[in-house]
mmCIF entry with sequence, helices, sheets and N, C-alpha, C, O atoms, coordinates in Angstrom:
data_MODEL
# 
_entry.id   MODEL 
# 
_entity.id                         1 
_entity.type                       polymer 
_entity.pdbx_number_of_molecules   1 
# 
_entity_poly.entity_id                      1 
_entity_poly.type                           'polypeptide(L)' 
_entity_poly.nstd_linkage                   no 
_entity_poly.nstd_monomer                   no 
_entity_poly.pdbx_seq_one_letter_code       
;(UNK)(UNK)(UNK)(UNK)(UNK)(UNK)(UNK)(UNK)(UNK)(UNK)(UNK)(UNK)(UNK)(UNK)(UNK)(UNK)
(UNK)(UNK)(UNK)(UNK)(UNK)(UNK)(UNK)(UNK)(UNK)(UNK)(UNK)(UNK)(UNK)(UNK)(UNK)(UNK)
(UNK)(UNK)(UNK)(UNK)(UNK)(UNK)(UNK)(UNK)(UNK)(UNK)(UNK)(UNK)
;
_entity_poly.pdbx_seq_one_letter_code_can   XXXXXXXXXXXXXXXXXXXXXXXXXXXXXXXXXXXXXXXXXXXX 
_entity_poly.pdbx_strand_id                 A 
# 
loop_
_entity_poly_seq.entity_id 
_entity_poly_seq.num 
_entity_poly_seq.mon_id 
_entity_poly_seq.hetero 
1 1  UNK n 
1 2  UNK n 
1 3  UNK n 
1 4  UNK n 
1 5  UNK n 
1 6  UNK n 
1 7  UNK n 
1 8  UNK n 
1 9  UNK n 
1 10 UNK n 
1 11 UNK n 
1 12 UNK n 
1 13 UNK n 
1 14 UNK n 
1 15 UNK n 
1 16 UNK n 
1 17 UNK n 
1 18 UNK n 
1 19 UNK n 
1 20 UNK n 
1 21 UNK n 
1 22 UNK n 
1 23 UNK n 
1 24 UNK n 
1 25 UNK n 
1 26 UNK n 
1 27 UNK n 
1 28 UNK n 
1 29 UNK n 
1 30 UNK n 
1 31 UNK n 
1 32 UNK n 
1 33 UNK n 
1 34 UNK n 
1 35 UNK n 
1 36 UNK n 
1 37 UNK n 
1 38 UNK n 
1 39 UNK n 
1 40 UNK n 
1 41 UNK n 
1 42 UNK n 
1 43 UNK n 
1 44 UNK n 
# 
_struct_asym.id          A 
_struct_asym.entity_id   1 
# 
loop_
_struct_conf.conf_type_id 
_struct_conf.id 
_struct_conf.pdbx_PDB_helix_id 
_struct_conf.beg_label_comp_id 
_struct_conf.beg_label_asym_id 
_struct_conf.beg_label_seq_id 
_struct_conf.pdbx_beg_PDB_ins_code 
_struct_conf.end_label_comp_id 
_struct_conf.end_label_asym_id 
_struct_conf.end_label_seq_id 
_struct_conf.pdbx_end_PDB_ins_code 
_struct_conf.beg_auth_comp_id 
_struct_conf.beg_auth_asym_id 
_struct_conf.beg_auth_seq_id 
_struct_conf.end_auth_comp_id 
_struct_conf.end_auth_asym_id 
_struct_conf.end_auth_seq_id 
_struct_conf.pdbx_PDB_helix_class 
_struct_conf.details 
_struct_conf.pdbx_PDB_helix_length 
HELX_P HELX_P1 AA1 UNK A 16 ? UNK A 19 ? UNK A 16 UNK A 19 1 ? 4  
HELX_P HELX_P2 AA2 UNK A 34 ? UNK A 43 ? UNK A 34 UNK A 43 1 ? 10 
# 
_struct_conf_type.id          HELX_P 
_struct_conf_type.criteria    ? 
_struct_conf_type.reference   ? 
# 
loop_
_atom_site.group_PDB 
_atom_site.id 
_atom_site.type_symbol 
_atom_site.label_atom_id 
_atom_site.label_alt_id 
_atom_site.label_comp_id 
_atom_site.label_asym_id 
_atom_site.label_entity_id 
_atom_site.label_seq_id 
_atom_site.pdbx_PDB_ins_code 
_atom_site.Cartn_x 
_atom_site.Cartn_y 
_atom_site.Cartn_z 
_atom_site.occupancy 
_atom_site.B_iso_or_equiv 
_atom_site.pdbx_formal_charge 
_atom_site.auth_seq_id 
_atom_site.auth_comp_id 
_atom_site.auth_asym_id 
_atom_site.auth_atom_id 
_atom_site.pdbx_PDB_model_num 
ATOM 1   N N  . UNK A 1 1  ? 94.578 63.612 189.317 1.00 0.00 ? 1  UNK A N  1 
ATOM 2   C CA . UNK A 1 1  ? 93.438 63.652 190.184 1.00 0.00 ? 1  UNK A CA 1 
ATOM 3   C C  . UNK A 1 1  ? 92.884 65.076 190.167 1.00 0.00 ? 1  UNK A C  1 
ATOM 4   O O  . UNK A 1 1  ? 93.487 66.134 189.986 1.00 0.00 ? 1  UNK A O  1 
ATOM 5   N N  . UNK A 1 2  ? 91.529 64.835 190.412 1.00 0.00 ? 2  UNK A N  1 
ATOM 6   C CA . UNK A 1 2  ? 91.026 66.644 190.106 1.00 0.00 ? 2  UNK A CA 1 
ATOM 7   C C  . UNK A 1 2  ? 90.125 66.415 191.322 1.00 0.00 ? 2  UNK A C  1 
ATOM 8   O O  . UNK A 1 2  ? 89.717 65.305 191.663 1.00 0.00 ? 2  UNK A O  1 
ATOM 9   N N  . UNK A 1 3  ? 89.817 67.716 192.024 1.00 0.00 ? 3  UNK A N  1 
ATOM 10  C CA . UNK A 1 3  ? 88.769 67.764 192.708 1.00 0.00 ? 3  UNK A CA 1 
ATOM 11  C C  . UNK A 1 3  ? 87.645 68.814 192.272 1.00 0.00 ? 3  UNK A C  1 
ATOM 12  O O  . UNK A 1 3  ? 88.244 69.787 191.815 1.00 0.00 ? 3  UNK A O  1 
ATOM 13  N N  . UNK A 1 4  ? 86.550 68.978 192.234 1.00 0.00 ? 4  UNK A N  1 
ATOM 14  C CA . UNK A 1 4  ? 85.422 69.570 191.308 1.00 0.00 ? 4  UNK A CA 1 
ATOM 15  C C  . UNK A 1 4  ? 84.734 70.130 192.869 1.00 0.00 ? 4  UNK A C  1 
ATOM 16  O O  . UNK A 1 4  ? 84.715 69.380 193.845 1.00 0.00 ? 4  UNK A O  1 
ATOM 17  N N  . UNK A 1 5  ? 84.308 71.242 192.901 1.00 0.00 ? 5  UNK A N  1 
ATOM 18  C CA . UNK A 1 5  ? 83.252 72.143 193.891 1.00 0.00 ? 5  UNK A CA 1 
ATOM 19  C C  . UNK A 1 5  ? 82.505 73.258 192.919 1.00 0.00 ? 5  UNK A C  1 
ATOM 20  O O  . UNK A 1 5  ? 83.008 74.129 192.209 1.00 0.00 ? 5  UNK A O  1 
ATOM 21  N N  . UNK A 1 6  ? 80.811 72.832 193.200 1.00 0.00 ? 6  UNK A N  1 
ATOM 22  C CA . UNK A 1 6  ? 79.813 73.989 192.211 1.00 0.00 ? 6  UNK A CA 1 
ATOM 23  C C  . UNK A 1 6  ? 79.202 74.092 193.593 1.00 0.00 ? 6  UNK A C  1 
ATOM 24  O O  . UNK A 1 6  ? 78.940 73.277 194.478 1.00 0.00 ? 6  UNK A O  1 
ATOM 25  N N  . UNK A 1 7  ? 79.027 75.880 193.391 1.00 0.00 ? 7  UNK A N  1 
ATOM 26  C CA . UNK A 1 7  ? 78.086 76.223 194.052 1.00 0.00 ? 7  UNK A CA 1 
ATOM 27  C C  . UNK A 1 7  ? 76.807 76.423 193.528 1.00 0.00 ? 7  UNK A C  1 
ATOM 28  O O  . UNK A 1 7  ? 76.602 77.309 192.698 1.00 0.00 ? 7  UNK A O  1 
ATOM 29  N N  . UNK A 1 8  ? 75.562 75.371 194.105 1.00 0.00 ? 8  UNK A N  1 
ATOM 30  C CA . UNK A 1 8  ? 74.335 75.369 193.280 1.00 0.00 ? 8  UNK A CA 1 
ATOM 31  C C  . UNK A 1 8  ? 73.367 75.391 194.593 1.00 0.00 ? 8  UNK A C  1 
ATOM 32  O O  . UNK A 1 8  ? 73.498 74.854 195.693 1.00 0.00 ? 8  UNK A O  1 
ATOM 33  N N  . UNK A 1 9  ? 72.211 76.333 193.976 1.00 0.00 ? 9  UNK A N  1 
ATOM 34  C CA . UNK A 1 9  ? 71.180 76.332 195.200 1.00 0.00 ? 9  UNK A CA 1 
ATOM 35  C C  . UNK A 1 9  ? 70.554 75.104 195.804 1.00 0.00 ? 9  UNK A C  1 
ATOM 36  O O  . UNK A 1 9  ? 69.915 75.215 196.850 1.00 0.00 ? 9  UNK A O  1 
ATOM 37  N N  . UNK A 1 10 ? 70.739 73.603 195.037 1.00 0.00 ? 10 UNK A N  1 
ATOM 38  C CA . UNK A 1 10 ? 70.172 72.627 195.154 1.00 0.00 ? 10 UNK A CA 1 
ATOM 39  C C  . UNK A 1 10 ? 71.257 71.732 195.365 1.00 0.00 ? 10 UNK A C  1 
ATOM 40  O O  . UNK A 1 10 ? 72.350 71.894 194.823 1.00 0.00 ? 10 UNK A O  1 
ATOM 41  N N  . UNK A 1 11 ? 70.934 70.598 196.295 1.00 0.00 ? 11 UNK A N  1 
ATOM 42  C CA . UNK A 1 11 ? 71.743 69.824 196.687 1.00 0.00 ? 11 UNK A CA 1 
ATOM 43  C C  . UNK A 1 11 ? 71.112 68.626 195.641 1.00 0.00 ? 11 UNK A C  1 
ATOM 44  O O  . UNK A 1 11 ? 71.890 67.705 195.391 1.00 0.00 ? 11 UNK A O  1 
ATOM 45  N N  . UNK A 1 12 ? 70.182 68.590 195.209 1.00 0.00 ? 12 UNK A N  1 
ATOM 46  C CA . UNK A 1 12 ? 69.900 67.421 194.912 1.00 0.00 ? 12 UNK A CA 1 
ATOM 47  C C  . UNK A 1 12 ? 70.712 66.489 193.528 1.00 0.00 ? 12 UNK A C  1 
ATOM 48  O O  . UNK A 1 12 ? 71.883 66.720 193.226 1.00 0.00 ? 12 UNK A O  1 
ATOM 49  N N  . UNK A 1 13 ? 70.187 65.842 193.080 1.00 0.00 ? 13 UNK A N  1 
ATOM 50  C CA . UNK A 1 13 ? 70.747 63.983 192.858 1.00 0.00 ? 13 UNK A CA 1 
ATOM 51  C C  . UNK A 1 13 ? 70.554 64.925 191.416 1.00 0.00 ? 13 UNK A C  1 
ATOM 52  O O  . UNK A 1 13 ? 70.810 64.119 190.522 1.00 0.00 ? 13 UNK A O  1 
ATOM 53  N N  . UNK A 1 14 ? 70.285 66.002 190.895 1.00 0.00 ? 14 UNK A N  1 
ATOM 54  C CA . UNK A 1 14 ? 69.823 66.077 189.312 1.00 0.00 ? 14 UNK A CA 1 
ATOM 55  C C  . UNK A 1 14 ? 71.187 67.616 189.572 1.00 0.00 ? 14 UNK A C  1 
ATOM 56  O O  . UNK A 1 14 ? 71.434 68.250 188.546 1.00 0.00 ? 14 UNK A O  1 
ATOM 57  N N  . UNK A 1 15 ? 71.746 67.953 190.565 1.00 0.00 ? 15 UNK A N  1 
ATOM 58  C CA . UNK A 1 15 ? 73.140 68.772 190.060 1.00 0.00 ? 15 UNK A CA 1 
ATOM 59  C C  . UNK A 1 15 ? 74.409 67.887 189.646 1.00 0.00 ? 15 UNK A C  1 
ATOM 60  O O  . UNK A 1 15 ? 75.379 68.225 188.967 1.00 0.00 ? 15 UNK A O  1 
ATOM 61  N N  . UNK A 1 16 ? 74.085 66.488 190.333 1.00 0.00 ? 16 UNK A N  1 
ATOM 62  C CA . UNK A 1 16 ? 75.280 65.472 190.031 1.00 0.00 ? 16 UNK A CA 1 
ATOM 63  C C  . UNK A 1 16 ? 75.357 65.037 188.571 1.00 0.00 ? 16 UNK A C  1 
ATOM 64  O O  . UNK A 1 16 ? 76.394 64.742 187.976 1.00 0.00 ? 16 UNK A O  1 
ATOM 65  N N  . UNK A 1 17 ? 73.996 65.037 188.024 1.00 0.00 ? 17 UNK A N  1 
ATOM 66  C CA . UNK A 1 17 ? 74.080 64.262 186.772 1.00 0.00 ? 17 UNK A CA 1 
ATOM 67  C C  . UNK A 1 17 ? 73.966 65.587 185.653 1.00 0.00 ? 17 UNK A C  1 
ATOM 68  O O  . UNK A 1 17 ? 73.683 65.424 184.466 1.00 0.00 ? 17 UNK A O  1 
ATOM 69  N N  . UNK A 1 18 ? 74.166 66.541 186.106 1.00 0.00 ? 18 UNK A N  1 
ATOM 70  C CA . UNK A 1 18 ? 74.469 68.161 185.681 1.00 0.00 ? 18 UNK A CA 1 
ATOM 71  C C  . UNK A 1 18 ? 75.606 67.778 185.023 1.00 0.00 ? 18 UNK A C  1 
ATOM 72  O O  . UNK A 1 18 ? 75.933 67.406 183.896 1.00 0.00 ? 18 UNK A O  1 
ATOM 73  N N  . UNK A 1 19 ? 76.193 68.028 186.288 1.00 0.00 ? 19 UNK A N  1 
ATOM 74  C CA . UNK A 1 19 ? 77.928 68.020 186.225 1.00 0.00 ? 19 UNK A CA 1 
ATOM 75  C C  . UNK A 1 19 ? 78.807 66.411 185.812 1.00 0.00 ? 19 UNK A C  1 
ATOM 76  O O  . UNK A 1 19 ? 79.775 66.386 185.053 1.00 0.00 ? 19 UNK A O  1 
ATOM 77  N N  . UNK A 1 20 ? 78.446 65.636 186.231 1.00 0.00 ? 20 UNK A N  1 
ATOM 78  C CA . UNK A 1 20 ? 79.045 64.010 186.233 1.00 0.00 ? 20 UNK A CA 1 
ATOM 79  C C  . UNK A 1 20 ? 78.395 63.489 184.477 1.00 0.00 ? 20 UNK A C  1 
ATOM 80  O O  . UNK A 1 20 ? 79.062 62.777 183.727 1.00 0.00 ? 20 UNK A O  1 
ATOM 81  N N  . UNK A 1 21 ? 77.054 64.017 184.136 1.00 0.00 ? 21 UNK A N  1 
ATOM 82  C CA . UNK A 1 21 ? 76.356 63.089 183.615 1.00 0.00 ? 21 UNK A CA 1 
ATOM 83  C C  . UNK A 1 21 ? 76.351 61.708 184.026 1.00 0.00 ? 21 UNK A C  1 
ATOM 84  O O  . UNK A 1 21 ? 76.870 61.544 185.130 1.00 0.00 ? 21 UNK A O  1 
ATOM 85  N N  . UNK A 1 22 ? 75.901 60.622 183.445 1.00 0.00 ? 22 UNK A N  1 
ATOM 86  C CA . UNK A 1 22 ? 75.281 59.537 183.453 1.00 0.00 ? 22 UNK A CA 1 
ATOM 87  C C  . UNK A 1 22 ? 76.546 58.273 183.383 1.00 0.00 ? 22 UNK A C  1 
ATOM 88  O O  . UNK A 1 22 ? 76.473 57.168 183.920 1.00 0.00 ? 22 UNK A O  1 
ATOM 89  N N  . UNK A 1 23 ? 77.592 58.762 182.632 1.00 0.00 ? 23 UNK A N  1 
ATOM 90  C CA . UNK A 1 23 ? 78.685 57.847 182.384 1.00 0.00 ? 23 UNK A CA 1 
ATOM 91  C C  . UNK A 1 23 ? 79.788 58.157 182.690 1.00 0.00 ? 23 UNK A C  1 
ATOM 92  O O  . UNK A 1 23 ? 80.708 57.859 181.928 1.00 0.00 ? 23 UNK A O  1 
ATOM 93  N N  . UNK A 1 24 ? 80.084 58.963 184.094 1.00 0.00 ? 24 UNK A N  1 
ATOM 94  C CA . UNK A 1 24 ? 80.916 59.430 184.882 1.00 0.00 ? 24 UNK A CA 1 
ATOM 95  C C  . UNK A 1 24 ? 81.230 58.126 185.139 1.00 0.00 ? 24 UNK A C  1 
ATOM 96  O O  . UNK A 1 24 ? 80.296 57.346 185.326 1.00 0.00 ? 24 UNK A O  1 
ATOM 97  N N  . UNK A 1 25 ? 83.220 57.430 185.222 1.00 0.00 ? 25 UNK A N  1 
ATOM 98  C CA . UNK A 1 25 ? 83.638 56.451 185.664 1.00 0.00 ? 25 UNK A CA 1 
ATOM 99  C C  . UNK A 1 25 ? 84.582 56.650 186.689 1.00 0.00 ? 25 UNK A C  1 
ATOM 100 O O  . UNK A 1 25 ? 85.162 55.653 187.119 1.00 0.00 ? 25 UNK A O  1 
ATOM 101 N N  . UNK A 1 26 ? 84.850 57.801 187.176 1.00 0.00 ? 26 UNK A N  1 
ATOM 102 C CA . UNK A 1 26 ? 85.559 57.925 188.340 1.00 0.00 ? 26 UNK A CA 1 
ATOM 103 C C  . UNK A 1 26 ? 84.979 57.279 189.558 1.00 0.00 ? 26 UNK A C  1 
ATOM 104 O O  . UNK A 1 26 ? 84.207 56.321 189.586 1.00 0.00 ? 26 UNK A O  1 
ATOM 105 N N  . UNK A 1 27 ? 85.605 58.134 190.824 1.00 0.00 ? 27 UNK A N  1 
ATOM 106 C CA . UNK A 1 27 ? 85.562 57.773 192.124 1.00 0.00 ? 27 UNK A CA 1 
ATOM 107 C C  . UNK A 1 27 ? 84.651 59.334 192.821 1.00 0.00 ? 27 UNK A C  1 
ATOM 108 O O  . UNK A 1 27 ? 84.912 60.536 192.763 1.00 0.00 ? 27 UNK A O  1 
ATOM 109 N N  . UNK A 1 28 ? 83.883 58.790 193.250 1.00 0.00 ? 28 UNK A N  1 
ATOM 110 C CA . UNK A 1 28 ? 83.393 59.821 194.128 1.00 0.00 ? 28 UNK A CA 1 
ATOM 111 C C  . UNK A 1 28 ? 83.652 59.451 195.518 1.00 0.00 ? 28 UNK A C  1 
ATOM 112 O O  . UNK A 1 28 ? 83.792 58.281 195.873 1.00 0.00 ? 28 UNK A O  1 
ATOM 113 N N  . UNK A 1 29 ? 83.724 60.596 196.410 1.00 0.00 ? 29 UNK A N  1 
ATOM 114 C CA . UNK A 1 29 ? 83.904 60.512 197.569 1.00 0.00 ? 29 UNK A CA 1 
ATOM 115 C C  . UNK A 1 29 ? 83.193 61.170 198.519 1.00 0.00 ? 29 UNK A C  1 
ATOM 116 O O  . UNK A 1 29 ? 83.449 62.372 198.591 1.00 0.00 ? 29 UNK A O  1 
ATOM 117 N N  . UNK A 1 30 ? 82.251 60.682 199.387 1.00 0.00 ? 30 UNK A N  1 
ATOM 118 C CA . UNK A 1 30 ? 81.089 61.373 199.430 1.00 0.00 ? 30 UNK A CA 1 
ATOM 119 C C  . UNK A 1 30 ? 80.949 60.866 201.011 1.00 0.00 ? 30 UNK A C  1 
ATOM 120 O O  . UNK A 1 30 ? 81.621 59.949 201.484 1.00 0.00 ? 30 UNK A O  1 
ATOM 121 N N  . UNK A 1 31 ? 79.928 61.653 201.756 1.00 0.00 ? 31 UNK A N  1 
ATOM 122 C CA . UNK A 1 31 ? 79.400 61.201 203.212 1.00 0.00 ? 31 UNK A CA 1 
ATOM 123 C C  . UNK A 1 31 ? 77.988 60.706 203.069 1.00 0.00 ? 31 UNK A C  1 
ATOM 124 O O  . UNK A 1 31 ? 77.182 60.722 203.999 1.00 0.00 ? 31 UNK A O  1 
ATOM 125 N N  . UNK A 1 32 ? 77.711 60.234 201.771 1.00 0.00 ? 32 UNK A N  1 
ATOM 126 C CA . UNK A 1 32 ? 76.333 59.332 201.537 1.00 0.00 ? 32 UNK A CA 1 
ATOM 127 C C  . UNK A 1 32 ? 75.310 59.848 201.734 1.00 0.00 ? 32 UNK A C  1 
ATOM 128 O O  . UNK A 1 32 ? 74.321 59.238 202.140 1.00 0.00 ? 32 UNK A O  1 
ATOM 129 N N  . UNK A 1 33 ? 75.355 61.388 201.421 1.00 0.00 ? 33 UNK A N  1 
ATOM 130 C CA . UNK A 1 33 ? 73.757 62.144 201.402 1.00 0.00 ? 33 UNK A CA 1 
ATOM 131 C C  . UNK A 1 33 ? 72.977 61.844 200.378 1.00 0.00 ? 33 UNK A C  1 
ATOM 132 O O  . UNK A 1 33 ? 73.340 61.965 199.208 1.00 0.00 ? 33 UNK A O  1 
ATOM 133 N N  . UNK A 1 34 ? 71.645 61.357 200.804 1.00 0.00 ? 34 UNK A N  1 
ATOM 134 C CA . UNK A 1 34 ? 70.731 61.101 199.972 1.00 0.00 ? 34 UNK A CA 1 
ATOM 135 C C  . UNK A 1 34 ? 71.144 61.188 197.806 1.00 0.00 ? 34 UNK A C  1 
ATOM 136 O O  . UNK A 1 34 ? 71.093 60.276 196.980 1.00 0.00 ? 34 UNK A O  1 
ATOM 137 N N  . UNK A 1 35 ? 71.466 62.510 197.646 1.00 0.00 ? 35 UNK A N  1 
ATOM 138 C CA . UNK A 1 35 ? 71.722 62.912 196.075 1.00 0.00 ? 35 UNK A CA 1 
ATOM 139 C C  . UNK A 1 35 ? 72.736 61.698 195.551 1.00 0.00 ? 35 UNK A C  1 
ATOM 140 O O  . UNK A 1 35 ? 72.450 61.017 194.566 1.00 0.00 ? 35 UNK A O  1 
ATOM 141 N N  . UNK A 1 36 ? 73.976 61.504 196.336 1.00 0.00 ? 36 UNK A N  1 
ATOM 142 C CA . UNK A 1 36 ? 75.189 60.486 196.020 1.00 0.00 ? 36 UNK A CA 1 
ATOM 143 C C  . UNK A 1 36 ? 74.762 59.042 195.836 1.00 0.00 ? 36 UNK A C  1 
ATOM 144 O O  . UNK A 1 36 ? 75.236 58.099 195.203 1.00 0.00 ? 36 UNK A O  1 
ATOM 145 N N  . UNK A 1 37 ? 73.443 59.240 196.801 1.00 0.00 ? 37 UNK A N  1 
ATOM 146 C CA . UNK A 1 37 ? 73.131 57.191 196.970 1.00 0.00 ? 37 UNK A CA 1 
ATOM 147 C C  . UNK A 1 37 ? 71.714 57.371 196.113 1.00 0.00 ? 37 UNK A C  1 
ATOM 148 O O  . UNK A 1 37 ? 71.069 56.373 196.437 1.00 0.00 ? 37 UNK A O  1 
ATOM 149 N N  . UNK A 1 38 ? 71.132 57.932 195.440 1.00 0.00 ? 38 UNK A N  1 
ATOM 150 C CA . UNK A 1 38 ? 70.623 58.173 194.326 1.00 0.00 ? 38 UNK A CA 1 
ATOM 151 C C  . UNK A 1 38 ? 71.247 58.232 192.782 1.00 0.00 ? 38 UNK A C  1 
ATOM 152 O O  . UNK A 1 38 ? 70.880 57.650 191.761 1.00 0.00 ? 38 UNK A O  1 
ATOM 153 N N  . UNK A 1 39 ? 72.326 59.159 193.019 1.00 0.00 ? 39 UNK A N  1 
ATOM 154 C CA . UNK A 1 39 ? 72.899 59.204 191.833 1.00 0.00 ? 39 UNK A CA 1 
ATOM 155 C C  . UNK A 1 39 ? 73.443 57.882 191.685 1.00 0.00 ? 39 UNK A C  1 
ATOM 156 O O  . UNK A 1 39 ? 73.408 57.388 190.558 1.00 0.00 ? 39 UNK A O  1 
ATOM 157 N N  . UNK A 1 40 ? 74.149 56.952 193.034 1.00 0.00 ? 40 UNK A N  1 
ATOM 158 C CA . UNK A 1 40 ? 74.977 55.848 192.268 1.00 0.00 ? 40 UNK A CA 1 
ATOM 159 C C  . UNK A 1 40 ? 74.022 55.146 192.033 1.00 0.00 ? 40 UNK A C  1 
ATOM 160 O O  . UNK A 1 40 ? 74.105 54.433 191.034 1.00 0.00 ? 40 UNK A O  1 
ATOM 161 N N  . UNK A 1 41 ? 72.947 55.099 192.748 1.00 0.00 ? 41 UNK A N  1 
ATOM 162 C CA . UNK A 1 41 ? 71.722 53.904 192.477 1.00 0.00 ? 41 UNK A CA 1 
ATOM 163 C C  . UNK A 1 41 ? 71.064 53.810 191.454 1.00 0.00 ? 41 UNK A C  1 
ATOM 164 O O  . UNK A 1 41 ? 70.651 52.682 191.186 1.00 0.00 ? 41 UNK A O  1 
ATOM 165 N N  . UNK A 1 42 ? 70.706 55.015 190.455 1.00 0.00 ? 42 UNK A N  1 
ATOM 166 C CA . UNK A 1 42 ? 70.773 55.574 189.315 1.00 0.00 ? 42 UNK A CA 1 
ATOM 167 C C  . UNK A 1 42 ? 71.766 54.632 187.926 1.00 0.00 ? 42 UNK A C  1 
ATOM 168 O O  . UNK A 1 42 ? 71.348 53.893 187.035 1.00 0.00 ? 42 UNK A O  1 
ATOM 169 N N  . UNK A 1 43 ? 72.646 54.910 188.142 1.00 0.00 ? 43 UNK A N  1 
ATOM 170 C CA . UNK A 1 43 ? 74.119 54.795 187.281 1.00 0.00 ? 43 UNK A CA 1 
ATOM 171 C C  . UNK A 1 43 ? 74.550 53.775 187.509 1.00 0.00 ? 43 UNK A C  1 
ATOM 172 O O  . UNK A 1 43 ? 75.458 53.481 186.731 1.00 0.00 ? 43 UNK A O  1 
ATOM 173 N N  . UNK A 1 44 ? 74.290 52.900 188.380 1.00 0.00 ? 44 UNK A N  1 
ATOM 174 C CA . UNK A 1 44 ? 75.202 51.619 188.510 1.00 0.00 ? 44 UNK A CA 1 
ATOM 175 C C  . UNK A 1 44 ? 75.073 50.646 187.302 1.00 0.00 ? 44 UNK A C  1 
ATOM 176 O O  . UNK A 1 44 ? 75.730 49.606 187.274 1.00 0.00 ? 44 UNK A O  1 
# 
């Protein structure tokens, strides 16, 4: 198990697919800010 923290000036839904890209198959664990329910809505 790994846990991942970037410090980036932007919270948004385009640092996730930075770091995750597009075919990230893990588990995220998240409090459902806007970027997370974009990114999965995105990727599903």
């Amino acid at each position: 198990m790994y846990t991942l923290f970037r410090l980036d000036q932007s919270r948004g839904s385009q640092v996730l697919l930075d770091v995750l890209s597009e075919e990230f198959q893990g588990v995220i664990g998240c409090d459902y800010f806007s970027a997370y329910r974009k990114y999965m809505r995105l990727n599903d």
